[in-house]
C-alpha positions as CSV (number, residue, x, y, z in Angstrom):
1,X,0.0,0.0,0.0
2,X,1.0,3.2,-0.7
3,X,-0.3,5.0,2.1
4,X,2.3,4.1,4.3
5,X,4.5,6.2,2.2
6,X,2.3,9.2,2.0
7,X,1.5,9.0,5.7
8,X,5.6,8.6,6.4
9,X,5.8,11.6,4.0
10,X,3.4,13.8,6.7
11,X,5.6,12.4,9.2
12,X,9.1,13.6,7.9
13,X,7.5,17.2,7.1
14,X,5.5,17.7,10.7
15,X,9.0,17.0,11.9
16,X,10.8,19.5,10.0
17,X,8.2,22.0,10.8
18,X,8.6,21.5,14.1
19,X,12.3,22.0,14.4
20,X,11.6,25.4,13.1
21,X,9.5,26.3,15.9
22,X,11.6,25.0,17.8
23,X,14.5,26.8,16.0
24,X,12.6,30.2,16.3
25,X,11.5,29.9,19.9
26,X,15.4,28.8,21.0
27,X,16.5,32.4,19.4
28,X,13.4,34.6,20.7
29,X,16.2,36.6,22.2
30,X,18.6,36.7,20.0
31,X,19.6,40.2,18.6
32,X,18.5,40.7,14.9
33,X,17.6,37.3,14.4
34,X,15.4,36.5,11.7
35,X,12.4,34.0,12.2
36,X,11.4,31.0,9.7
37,X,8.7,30.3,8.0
38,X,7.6,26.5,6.3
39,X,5.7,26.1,3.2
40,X,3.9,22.8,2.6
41,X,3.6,21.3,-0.9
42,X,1.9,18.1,-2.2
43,X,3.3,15.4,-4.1
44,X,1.3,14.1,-7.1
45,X,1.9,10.5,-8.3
46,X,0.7,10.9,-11.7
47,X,-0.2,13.3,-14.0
48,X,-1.5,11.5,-16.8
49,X,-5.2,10.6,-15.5
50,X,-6.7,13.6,-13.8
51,X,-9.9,11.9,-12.8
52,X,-7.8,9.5,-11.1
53,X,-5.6,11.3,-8.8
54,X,-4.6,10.3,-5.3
55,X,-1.5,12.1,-4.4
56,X,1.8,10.9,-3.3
57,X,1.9,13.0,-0.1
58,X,4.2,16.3,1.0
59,X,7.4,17.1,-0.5
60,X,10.1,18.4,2.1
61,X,8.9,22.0,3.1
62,X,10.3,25.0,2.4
63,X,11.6,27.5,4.7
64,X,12.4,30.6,4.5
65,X,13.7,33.8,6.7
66,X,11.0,36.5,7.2
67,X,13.4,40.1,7.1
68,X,11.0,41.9,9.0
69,X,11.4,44.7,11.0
70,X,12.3,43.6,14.8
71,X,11.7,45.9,17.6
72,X,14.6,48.7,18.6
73,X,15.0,48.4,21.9
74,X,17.9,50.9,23.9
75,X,20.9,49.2,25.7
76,X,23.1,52.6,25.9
77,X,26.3,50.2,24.9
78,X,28.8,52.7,23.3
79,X,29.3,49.9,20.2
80,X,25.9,49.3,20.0
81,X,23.9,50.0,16.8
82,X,20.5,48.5,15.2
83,X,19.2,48.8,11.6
84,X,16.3,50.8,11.1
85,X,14.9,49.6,7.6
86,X,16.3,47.6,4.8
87,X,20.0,46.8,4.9
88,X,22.5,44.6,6.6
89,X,26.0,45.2,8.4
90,X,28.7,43.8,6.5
91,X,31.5,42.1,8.5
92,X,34.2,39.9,7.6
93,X,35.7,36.2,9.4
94,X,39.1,34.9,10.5
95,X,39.2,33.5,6.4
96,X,38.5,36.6,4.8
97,X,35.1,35.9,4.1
98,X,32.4,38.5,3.7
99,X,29.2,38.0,5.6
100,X,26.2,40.0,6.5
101,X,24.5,41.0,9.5
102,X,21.6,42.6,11.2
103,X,23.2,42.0,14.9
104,X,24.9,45.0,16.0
105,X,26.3,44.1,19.5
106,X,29.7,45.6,18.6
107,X,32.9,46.0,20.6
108,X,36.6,46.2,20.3
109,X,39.2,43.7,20.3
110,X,42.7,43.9,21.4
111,X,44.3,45.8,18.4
112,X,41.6,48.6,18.3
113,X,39.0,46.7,15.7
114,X,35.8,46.9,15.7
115,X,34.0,43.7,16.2
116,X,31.1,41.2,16.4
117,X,31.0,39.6,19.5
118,X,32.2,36.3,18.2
119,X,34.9,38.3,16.5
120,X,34.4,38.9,12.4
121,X,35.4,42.6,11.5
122,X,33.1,44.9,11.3
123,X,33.7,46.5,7.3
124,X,33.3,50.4,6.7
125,X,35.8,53.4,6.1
126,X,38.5,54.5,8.9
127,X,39.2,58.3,8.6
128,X,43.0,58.7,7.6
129,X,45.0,62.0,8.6
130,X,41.5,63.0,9.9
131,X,39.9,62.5,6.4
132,X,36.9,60.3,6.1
133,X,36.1,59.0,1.7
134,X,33.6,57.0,2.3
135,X,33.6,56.5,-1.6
136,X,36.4,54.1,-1.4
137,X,36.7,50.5,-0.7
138,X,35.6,49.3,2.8
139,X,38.0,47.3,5.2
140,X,38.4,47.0,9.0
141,X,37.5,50.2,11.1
142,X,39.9,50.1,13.8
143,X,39.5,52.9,16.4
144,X,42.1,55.1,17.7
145,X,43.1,54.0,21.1
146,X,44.5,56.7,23.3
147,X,46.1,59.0,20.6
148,X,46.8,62.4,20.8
149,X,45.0,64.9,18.6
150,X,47.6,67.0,17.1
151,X,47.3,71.0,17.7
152,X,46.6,73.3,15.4
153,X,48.6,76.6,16.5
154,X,45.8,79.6,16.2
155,X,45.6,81.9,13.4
156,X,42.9,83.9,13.8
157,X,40.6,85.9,16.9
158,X,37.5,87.8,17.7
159,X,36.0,90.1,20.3
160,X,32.4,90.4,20.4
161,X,32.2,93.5,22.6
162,X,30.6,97.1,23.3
163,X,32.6,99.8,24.6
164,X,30.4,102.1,26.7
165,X,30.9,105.9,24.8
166,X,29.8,107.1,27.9
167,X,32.8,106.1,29.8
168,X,35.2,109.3,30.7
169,X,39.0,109.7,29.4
170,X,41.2,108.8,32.3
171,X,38.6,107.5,34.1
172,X,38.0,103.8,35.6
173,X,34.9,104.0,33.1
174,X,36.9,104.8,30.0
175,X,39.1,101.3,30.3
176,X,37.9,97.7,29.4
177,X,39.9,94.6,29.3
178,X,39.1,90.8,27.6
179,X,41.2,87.8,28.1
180,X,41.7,85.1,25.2
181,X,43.4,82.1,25.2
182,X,45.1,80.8,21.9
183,X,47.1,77.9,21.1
184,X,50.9,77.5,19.9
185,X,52.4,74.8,17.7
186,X,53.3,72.4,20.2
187,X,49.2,72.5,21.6
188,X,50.5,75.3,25.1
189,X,47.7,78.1,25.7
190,X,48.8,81.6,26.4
191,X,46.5,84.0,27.1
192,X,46.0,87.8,25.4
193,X,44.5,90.2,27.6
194,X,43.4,93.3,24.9
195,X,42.9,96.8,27.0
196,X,41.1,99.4,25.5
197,X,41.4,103.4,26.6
198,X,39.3,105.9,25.4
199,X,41.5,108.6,24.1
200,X,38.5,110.7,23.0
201,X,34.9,111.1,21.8
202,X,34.3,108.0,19.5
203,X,37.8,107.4,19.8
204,X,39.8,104.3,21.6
205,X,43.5,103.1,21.8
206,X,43.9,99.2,21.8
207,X,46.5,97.2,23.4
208,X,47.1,93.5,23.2
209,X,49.3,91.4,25.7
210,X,50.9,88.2,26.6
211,X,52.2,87.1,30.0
212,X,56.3,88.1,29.9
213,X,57.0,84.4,31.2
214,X,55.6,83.0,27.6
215,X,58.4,85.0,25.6
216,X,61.6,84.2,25.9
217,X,62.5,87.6,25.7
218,X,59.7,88.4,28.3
219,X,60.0,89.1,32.4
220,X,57.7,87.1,34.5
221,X,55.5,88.7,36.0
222,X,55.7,91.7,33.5
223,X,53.2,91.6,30.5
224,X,54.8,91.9,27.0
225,X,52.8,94.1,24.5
226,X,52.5,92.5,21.4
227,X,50.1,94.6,19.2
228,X,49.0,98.5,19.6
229,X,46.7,100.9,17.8
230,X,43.7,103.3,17.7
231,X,40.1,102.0,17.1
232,X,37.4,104.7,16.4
233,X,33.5,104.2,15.6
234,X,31.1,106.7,13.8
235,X,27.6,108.3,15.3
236,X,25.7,105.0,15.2
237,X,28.6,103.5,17.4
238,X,29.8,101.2,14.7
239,X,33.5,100.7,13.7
240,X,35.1,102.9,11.3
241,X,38.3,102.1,11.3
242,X,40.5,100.0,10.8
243,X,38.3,99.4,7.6
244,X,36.6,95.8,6.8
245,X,39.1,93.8,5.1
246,X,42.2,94.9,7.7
247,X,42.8,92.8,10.5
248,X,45.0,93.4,13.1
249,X,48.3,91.5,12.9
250,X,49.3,90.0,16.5
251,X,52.8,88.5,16.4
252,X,54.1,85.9,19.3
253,X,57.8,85.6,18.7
254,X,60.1,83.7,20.6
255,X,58.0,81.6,22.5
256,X,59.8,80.2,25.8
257,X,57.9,76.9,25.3
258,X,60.4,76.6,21.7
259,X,56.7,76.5,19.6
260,X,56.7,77.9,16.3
261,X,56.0,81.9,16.2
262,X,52.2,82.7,16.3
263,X,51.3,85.3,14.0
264,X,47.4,85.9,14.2
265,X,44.9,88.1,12.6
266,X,42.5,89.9,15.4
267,X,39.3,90.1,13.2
268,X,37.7,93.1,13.7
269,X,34.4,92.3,11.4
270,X,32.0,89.0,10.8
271,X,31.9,87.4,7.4
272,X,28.9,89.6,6.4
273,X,30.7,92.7,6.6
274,X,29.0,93.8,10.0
275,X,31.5,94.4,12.7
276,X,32.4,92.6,16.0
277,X,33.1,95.9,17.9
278,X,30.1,98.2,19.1
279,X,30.5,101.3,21.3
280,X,26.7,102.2,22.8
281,X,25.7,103.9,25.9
282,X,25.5,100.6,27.7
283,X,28.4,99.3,30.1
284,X,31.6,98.2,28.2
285,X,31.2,94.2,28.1
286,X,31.8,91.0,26.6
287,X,29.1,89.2,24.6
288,X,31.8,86.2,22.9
289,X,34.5,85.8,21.6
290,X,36.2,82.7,19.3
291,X,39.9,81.6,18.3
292,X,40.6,78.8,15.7
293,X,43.1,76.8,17.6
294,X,43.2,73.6,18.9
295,X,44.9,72.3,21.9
296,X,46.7,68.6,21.6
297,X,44.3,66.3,23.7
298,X,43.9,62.7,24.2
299,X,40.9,60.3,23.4
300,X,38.5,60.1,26.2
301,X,36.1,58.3,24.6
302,X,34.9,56.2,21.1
303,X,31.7,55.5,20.3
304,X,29.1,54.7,17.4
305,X,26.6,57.9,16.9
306,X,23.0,57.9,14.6
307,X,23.9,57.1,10.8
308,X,27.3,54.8,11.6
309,X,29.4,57.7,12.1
310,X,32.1,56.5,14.8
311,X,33.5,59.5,16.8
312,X,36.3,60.1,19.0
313,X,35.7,62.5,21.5
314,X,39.0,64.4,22.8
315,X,40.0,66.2,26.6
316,X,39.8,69.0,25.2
317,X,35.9,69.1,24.4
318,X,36.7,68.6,20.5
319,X,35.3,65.5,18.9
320,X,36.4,64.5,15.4
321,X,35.3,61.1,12.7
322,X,37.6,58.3,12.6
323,X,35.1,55.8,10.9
324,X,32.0,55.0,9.5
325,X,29.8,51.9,9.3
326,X,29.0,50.1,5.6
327,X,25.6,49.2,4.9
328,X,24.2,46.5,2.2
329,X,21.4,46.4,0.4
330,X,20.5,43.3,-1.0
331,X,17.2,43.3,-3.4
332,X,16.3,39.9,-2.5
333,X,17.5,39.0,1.2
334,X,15.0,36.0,1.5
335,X,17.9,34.1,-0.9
336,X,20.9,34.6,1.9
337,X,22.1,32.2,3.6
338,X,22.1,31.5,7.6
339,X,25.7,30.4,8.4
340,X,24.8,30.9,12.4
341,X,26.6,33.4,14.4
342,X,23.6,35.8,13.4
343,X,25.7,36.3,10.3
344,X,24.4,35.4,6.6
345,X,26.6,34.9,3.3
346,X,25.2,35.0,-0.4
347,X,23.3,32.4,-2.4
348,X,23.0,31.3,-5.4
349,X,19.9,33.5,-5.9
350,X,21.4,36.4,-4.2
351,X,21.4,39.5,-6.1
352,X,24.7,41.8,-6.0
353,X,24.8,43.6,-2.4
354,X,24.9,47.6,-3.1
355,X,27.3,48.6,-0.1
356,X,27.1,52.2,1.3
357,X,26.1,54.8,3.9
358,X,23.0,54.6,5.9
359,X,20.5,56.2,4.7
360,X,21.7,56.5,1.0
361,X,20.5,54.5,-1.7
362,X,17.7,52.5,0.0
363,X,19.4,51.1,2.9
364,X,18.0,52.3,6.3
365,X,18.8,54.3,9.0
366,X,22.0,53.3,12.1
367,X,20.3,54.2,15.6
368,X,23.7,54.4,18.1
369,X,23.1,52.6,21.3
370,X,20.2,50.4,20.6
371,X,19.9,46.9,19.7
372,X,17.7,45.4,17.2
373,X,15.3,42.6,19.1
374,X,14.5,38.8,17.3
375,X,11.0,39.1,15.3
376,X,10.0,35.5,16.7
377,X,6.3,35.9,18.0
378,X,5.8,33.7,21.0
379,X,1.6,33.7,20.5
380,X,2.2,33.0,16.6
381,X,5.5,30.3,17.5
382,X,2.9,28.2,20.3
383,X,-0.2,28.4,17.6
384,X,1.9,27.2,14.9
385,X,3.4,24.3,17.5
386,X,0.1,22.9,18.3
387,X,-0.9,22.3,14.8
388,X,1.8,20.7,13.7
389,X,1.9,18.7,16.7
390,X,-1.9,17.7,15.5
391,X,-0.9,17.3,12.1
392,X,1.9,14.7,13.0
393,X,-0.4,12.5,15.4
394,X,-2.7,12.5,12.1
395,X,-0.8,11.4,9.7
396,X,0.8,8.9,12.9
397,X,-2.9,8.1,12.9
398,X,-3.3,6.8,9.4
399,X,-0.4,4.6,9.6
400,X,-2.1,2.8,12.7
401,X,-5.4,2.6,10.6
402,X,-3.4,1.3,7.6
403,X,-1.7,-1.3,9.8
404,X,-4.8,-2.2,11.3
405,X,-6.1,-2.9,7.5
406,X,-2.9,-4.7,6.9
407,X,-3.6,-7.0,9.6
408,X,-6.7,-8.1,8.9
409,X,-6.2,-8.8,5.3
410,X,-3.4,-11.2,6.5
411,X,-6.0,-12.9,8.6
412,X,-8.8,-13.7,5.7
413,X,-6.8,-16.7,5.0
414,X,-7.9,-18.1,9.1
């Protein structure tokens, strides 16, 4: 009989089914995991005589991954990163493989890389010399581990200010003074005081300084003058001269600390022409003020922000790009492949990935410090348990009948 078959057929399919619930209940928490679906077809004996057609039972299911959007859920981990949309995270193994990804439980390992937790490279651009193309090939992103940010000396300062044109010539309320500090070559700070004294109606001198301990030439305790000159400002109290388009030239030479001479522009007017020096009736004060320098600083900290931008942040307050994280889109990610370790590698099906930036070209968004949650359904998982469960004791069910037939057949003969 024939049956026996097609019954065993139910069997051997129930059972697969039901190692995929299993399968999908064993990785409800598992991040970015993907759960699995089973598709029954039938088996037909012959096709020759349709009004004759039994069936041969089920052919071995189908299953496939359901890319679904899981649930973002928060964790605050500095590595951490989850997919928002379409796209996967493309790492590569110890053999050079590439593989894909919706997991993003990163950290680093010992040599700076940054890394899946069982330890394939996480692919994407490092910044080099503090440039970021992220039009070039991908590799390893490894983060900068307690470097130094080089300083960059300063070149160039501003005052936001009013000077009170009520204040009185030799008087208290005819001086005002602003500190600045700027940077030298070798990342020191020195700090300018510039003095203002009204010489007359509209009219007031300017004076910049340095501490005499930061010249070589200097006297501690003694400030050095290292810029001087007259500022005036017309009946609306705006400057008149020096003129747009002439800053003043402030010159630190031989620095005690052996840094490379400073020699710095005081801008005296924004970008628009408008400038940074009023003189109202109102007490002389400062509003701001701005240098370009930067101080050398060490790495206090490395993390992954929204978009797969990884940024160093520095002592100093300054944080700069050393990497960014790669996206792929793949058209058809039902054909990829589970190779375990939450990772995934091409099939035969598998269209070409388009690798890129998130949020570019169809791929989704990168949330920083948030991890994307399993899409198994615990409600949907139990429902789907129970009838295949049913389903198996069936078709168990029909071989008992069958052998009960059998068995009485072979005792006609009695």
């Amino acid at each position: 009989m024939s049956g026996f078959s097609i019954a065993l057929t139910g069997l051997k399919s129930d059972t697969t089914a039901l190692d995929v619930v299993g399968n999908n209940l064993a990785n409800l928490n598992t991040t970015g995991f993907k759960d699995t679906t089973v598709s029954f077809q039938d088996l037909v004996s012959s096709l020759a005589d349709s009004s004759n057609q039994v069936g041969a039972g089920v052919s071995s299911p189908l299953t496939q991954k359901q890319f679904l959007q899981g649930s973002i859920t928060l964790s605050g981990g500095a590595f951490d990163a989850a997919i928002q949309g379409d796209g996967f995270f493309v790492v590569a193994n110890s053999a050079g493989n590439t593989l894909y990804t919706r997991a993003g439980n990163f950290q680093l390992d010992a040599q700076g890389n940054l890394v899946t937790v069982t330890g394939d490279k996480v692919q994407g651009w490092t910044a080099a010399g503090g440039v970021l193309n992220t039009t070039g090939a991908t590799g390893n992103i490894t983060i900068p581990e307690n470097s130094i940010q080089t300083p960059t000396p300063t070149s160039q300062f501003s005052f936001n200010l009013n000077l009170n044109s009520d204040g009185t010539v030799g008087d208290p309320s005819g001086t005002f003074s602003s500190p600045i500090q700027v940077v030298d070559s070798l990342g020191a700070t020195h700090t300018l005081t510039a003095t203002f004294t009204k010489t007359a109606a509209g009219s007031w001198k300017y004076e910049v300084f340095v501490p005499g301990e930061d010249l070589a030439s200097g006297t501690a305790g003694t400030p050095s003058s290292v810029a001087t000159g007259t500022i005036t400002f017309d009946a609306n109290g705006q400057l008149k001269t020096p003129a747009a388009g002439n800053p003043v030239a402030v010159s630190l030479t031989g620095l005690a600390d052996g840094a490379a001479d400073l020699a710095i522009n005081w801008n005296l007017y924004n970008a628009d022409g408008s400038s940074t020096m009023t003189q109202f009736s109102q007490p002389s004060a400062l509003s701001g003020s701005s240098q370009d320098g930067i101080a050398a600083a060490q790495v206090t900290q490395v993390a992954i922000a929204n978009g797969g931008e990884v940024i160093a942040r520095y002592s100093n307050g300054t944080q700069q790009i050393v990497g960014q994280l790669a996206l792929a889109s793949i058209s058809n990610p039902e054909s990829l492949v589970s190779v375990g370790q939450n990772n995934y590698q091409l099939g035969g099906e598998s269209a070409a990935p388009a690798v890129g930036t998130a949020g570019t070209g169809g791929r989704g968004t990168i949330q920083a410090g948030a991890l994307e949650g399993s899409t198994v359904d615990i409600a949907t998982e139990f429902t789907n348990l129970i009838v295949y469960q049913r389903s198996y004791q069936a078709n168990s069910r029909v071989i008992t009948t069958l052998d009960e037939i059998t068995q009485d057949l072979l005792q006609m003969k009695r």
